[in-house]
SELO-803456 format. One line per 4 residues: their letters; for each residue x, y, z of N, C-alpha, C. Coordinates in pm, whole numbers, plus 50000, padded with zeros to 5 digits. Atoms other than C-alpha are relative to their C-alpha. Last residue first. Layout:
a	X Y Z X Y Z X Y Z | ...
***
This chain:
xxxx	50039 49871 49900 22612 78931 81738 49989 50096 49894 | 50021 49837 50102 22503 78617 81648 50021 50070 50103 | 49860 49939 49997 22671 78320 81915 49985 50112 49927 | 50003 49852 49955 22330 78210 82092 50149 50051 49928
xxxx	49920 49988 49968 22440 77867 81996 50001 50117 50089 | 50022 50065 49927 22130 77724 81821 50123 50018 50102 | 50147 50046 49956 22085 77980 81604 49977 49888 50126 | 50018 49921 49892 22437 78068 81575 49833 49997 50026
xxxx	49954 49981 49856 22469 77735 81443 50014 50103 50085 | 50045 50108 49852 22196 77725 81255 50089 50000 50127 | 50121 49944 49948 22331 78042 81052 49948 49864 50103 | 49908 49915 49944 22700 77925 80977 49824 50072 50103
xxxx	49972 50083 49876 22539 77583 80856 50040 50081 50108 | 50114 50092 49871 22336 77778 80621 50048 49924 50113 | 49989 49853 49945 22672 78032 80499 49830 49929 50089 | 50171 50015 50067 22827 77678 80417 49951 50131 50060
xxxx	50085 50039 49880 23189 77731 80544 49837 50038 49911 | 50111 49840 49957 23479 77792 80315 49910 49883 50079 | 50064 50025 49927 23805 77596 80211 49891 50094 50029 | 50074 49944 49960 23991 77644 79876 49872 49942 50084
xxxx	49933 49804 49934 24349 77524 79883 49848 50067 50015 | 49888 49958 49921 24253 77215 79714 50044 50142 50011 | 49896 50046 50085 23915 77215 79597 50120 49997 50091 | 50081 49990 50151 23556 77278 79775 50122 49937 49899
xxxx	49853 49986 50093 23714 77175 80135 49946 49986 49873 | 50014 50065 50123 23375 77262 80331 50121 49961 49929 | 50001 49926 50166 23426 77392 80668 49971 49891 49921 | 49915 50042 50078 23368 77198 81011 49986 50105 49881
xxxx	50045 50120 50078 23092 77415 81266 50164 49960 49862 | 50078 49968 50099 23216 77658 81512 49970 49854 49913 | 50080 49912 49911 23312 77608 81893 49930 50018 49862 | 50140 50057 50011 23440 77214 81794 49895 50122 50063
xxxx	50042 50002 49853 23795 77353 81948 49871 49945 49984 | 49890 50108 49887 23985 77307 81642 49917 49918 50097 | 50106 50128 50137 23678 77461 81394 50076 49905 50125 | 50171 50046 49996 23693 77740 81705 49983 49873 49919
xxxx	49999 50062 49846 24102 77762 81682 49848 49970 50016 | 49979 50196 49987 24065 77756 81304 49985 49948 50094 | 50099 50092 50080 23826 78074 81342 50054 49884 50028 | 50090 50069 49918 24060 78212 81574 49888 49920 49939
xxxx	49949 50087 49906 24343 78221 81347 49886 49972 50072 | 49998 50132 50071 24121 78437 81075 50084 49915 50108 | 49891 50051 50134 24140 78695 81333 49939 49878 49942 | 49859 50097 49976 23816 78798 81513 50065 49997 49922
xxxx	49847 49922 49941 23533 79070 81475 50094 49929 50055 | 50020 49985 49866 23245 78817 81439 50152 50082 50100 | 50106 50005 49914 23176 78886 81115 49980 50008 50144 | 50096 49840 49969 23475 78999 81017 49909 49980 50010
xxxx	49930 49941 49877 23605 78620 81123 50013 50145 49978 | 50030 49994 49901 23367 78497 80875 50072 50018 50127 | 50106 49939 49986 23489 78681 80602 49890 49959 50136 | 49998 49871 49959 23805 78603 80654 49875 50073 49964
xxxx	49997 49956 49878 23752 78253 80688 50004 50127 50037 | 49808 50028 49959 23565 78237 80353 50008 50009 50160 | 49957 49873 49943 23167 78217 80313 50155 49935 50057 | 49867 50020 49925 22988 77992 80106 50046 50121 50052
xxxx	49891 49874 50012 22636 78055 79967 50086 49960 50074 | 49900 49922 49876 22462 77753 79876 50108 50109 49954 | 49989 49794 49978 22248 77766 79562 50063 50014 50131 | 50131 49917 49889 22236 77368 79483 50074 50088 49992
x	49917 49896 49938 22374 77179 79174 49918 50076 50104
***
């Protein structure tokens, strides 16, 4: 079992002060990284994949 932290869409779209819609439009658009589908109905985003890619994105704000 590994120690990833997941993070919902609405938590990462208060991160970067957006709606949950724009998130999908970013996973859409290839601006953020794919989610995880953990079960049905519950999707989240690796909270390490969420960090490289603003690492390599300039997108932290």
């Amino acid at each position: 079992m590994t120690n990833d932290i997941y993070l919902s869409d609405k938590r990462i779209a208060g991160r970067y002060d957006v709606s949950r819609a724009t998130i999908w439009r970013w996973v859409q658009a290839g601006r953020l990284p794919k989610p995880v589908k953990l079960s049905p109905g519950c999707t989240r985003w690796r909270a390490s994949d969420i960090e490289v890619w603003e690492a390599n994105c300039g997108e932290a704000q």
